[in-house]
DSSP file (Angstrom, degrees, kcal/mol; ACC not computed):
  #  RESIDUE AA STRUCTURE BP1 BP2  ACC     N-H-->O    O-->H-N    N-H-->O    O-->H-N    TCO  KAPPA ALPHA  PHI   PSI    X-CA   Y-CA   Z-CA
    1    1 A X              0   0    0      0, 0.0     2,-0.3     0, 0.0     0, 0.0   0.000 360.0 360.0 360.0 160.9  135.3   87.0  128.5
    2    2 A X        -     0   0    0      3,-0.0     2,-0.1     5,-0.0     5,-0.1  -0.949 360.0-137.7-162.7 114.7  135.6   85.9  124.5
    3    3 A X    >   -     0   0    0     -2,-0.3     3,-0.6     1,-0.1     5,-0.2  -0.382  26.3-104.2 -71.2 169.0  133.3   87.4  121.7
    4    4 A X  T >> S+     0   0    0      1,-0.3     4,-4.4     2,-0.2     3,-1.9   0.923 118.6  60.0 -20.6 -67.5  131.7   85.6  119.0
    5    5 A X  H 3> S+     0   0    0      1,-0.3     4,-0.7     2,-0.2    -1,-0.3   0.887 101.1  54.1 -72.5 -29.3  134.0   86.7  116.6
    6    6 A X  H <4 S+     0   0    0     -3,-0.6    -1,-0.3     1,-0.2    -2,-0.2  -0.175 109.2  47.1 -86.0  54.7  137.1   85.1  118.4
    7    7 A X  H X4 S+     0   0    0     -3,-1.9     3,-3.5     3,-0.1    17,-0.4   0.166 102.8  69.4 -66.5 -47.7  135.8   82.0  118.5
    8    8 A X  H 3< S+     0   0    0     -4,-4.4    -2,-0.2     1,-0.3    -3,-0.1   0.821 103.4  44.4 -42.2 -35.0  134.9   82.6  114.9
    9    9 A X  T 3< S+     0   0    0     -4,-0.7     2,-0.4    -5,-0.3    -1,-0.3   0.328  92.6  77.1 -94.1   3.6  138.3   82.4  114.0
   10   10 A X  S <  S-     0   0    0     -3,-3.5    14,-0.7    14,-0.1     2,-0.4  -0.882  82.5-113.5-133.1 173.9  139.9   79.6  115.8
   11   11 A X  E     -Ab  23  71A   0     59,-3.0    61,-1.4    -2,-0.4     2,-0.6  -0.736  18.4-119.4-118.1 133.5  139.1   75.9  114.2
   12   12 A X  E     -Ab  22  72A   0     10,-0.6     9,-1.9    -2,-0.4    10,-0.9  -0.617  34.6-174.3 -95.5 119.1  137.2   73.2  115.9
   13   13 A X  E     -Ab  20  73A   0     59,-2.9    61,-2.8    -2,-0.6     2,-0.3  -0.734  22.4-131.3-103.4 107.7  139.8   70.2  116.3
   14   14 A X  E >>  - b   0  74A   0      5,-2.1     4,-5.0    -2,-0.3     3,-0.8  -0.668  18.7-137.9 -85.0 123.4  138.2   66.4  117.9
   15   15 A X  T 34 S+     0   0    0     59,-1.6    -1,-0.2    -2,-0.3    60,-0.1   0.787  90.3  64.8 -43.4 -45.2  140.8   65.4  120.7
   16   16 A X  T 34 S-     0   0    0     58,-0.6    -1,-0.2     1,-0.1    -2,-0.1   0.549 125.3  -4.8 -49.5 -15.1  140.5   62.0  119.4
   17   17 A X  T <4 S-     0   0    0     -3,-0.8    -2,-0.2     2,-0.1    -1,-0.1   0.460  89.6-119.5-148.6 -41.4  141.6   61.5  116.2
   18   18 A X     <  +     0   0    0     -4,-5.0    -3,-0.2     1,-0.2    -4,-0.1   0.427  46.5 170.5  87.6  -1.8  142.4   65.5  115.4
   19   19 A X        -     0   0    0     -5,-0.3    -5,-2.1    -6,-0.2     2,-0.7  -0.228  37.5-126.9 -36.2 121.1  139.7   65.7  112.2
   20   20 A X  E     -A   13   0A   0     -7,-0.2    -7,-0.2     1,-0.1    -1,-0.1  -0.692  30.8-174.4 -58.0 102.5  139.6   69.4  111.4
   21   21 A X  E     -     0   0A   0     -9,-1.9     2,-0.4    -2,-0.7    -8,-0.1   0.842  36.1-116.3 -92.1 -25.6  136.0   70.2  111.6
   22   22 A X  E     -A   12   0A   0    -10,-0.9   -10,-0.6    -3,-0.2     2,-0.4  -0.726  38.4 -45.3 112.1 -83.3  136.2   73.3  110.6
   23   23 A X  E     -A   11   0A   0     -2,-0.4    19,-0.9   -12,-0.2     2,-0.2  -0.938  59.8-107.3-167.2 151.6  135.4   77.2  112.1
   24   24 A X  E     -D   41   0B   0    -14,-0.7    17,-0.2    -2,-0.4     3,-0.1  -0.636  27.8-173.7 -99.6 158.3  132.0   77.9  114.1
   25   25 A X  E     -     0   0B   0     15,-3.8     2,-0.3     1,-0.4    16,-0.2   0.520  61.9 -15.4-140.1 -35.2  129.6   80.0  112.1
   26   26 A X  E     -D   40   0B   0     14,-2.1    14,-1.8   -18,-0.0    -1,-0.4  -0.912  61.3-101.7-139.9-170.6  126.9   80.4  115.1
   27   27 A X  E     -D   39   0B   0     -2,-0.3    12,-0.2    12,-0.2    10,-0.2  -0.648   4.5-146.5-166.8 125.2  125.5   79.6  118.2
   28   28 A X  E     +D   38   0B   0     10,-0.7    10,-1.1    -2,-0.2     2,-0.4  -0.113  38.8 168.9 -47.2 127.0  122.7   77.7  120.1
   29   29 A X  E     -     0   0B   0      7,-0.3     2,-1.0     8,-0.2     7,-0.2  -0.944  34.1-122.9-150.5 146.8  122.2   79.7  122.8
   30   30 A X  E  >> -D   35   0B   0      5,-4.4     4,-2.3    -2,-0.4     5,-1.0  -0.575  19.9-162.6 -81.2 106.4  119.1   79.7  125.8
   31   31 A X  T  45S+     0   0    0     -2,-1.0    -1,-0.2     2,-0.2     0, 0.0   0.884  88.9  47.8 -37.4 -43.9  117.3   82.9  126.1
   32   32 A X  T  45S+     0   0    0      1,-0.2    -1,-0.2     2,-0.1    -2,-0.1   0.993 124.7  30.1 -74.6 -38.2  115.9   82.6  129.1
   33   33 A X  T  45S-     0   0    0      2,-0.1    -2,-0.2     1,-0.1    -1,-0.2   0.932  95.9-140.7 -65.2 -44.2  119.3   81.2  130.9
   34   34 A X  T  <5 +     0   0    0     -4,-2.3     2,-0.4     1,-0.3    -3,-0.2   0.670  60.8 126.5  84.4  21.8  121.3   83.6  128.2
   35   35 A X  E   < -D   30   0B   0     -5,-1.0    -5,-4.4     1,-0.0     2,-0.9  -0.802  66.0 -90.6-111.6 164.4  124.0   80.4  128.1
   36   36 A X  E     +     0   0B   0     -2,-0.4    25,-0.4    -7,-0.2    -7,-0.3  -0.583  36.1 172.0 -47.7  74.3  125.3   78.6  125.6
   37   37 A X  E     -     0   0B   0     -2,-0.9    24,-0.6    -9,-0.2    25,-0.4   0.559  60.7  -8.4 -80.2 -28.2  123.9   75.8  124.5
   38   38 A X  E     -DE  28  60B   0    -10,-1.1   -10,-0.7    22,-0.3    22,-0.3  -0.939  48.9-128.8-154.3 121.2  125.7   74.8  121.5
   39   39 A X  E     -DE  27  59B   0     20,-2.8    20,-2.0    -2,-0.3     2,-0.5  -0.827  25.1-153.1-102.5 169.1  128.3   75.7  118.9
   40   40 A X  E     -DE  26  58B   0    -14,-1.8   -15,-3.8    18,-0.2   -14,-2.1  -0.991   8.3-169.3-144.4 126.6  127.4   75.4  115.0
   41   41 A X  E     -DE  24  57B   0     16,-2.9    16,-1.5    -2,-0.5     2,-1.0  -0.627  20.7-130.1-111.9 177.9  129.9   74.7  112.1
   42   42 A X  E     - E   0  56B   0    -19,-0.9     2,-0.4    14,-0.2    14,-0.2  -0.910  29.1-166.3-129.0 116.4  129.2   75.0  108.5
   43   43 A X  E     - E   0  55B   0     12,-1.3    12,-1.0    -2,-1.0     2,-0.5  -0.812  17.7-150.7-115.0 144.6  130.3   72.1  106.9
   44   44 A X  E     - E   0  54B   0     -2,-0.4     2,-0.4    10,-0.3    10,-0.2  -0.913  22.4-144.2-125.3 138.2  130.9   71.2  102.9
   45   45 A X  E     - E   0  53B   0      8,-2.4     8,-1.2    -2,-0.5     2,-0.0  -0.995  59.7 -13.0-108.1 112.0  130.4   67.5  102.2
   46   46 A X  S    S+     0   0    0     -2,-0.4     0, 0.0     6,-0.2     0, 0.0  -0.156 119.6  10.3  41.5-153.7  132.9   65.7   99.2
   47   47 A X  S    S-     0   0    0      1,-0.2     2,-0.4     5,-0.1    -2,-0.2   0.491  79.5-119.0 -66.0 163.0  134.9   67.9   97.1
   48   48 A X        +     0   0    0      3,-0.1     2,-0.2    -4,-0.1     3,-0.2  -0.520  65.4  56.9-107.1 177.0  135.2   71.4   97.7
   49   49 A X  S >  S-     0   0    0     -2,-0.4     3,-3.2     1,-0.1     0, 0.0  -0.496 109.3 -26.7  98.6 177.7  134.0   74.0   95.3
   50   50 A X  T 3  S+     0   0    0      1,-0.3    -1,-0.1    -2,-0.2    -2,-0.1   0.601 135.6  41.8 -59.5   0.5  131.1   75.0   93.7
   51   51 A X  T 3  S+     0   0    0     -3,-0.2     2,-0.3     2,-0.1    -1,-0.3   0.495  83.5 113.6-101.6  -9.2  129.3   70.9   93.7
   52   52 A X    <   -     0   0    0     -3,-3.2    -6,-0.2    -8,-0.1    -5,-0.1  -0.164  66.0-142.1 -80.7 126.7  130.5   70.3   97.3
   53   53 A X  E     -E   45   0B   0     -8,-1.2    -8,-2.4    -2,-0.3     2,-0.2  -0.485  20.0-162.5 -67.3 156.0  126.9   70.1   99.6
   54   54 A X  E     +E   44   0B   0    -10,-0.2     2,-0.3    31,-0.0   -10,-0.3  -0.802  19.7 157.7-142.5-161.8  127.0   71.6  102.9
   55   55 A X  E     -E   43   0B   0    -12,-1.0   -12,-1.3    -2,-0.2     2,-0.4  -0.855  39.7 -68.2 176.8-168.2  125.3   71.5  105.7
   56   56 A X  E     -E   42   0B   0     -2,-0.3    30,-3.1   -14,-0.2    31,-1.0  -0.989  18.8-162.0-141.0 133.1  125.5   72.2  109.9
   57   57 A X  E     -Ef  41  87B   0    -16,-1.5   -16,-2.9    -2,-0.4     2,-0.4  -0.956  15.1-163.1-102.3  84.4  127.4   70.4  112.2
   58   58 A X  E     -E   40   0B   0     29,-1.1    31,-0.5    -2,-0.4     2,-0.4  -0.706   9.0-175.9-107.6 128.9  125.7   71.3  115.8
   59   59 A X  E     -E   39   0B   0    -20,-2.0   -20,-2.8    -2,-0.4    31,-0.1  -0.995  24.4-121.0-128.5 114.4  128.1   70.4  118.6
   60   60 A X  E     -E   38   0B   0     29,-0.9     3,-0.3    -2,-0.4   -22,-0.3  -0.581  22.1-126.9 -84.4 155.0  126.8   70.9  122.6
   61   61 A X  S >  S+     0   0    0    -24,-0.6     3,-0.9   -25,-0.4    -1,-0.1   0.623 106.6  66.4 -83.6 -17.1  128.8   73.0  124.2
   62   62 A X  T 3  S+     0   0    0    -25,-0.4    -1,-0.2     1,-0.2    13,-0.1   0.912  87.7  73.2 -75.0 -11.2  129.6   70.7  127.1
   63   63 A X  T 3  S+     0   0    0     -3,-0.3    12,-2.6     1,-0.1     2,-1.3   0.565  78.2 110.5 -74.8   5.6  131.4   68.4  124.3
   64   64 A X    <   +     0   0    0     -3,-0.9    10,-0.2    10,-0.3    -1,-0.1  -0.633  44.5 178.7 -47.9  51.6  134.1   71.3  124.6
   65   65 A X        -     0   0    0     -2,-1.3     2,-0.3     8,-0.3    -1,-0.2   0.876  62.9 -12.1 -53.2 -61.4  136.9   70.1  126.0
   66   66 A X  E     -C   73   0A   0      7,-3.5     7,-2.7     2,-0.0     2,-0.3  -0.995  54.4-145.0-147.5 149.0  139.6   73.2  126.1
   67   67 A X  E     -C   72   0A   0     -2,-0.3     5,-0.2     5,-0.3     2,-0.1  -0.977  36.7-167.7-109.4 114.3  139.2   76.8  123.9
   68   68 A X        -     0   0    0      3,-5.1    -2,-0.0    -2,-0.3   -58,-0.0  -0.273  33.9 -86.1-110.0-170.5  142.8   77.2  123.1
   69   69 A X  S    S+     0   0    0     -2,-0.1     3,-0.1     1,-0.1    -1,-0.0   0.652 125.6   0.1 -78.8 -14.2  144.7   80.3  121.7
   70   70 A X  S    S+     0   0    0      1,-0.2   -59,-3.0   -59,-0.1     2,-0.3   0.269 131.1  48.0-150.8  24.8  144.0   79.5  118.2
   71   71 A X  E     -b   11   0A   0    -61,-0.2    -3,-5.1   -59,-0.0     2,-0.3  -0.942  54.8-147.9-143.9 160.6  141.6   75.6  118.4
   72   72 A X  E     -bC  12  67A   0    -61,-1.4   -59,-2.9    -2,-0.3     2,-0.4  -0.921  24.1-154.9-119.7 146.6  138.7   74.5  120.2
   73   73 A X  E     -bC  13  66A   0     -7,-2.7    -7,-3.5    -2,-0.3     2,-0.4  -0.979  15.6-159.1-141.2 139.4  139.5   71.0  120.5
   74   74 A X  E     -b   14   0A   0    -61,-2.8   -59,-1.6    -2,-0.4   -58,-0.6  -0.916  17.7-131.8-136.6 157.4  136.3   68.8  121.0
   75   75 A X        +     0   0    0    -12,-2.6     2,-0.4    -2,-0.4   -61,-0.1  -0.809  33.8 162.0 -94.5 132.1  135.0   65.4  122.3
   76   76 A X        -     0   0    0     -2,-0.5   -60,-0.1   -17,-0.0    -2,-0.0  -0.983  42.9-103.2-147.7 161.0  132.8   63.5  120.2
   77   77 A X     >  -     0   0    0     -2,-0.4     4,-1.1     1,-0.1     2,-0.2  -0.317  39.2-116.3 -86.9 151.1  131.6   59.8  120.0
   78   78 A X  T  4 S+     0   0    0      1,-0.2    -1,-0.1     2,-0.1     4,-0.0   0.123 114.9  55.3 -81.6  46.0  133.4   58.1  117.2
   79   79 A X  T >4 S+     0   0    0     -2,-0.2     3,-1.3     2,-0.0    -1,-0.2   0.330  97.3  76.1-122.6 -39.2  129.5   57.5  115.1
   80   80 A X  G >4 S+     0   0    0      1,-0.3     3,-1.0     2,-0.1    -2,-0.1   0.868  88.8  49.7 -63.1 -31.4  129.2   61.4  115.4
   81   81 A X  G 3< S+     0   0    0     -4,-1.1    -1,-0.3     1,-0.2    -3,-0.1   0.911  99.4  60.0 -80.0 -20.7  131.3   62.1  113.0
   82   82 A X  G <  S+     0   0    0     -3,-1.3     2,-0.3     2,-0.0    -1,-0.2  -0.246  88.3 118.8 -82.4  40.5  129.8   59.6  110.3
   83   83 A X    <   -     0   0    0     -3,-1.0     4,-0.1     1,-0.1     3,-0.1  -0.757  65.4-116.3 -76.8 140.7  126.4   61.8  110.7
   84   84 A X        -     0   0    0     -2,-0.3     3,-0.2     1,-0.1     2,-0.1  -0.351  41.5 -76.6 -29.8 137.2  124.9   63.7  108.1
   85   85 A X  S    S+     0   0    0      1,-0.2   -28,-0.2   -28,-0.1    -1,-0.1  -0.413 112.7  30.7 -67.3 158.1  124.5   67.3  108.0
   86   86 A X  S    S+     0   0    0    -30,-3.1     2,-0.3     1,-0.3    -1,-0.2   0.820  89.9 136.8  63.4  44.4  122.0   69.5  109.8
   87   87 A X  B     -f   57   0B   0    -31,-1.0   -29,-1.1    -3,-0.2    -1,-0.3  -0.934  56.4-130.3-108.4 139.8  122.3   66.5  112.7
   88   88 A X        -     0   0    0     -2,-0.3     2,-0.6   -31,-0.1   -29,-0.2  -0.697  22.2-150.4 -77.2 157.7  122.6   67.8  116.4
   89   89 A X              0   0    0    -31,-0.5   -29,-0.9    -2,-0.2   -26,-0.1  -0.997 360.0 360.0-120.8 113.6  125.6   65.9  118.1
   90   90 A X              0   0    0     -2,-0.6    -1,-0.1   -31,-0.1   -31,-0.1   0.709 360.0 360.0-112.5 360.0  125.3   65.4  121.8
């Protein structure tokens, strides 16, 4: 079993390419089932620091390829990453 907070800490990587997306900040998950539905990263758009927008980057958890000892390394279609924020990716 693996809480919340280590996930929190290890950095969600796409298998493809390797972009660093950056570190999950919640998660979608179905009450009634109690599983996981989703992970959600918090994402800063152009420069970073106090102009940089940010947003949410919602990733389904079957796009999860491997939860390593310190990455989550994920599959995603190569358009998904030129999304906007506070877009679901399935």
């Amino acid at each position: 079993m693996i809480k919340l907070s280590e996930l929190q800490m290890k950095e969600v990587i796409v298998i493809e390419n390797g972009t660093r997306l950056g570190h999950i900040s919640d998660l979608e998950i179905d009450a009634v089932n109690g599983r996981i539905l989703a992970i959600v990263l918090q994402i800063k758009e152009g420069k970073s620091g106090m102009f940089a927008k940010s947003g949410e980057m919602i990733i389904g958890w079957h796009q999860i390829t491997t939860i390593g000892e310190d990455v989550i390394l994920v599959q995603l279609k190569e358009n998904q990453l030129l999304l906007s924020s506070n877009t679901t990716l399935d």
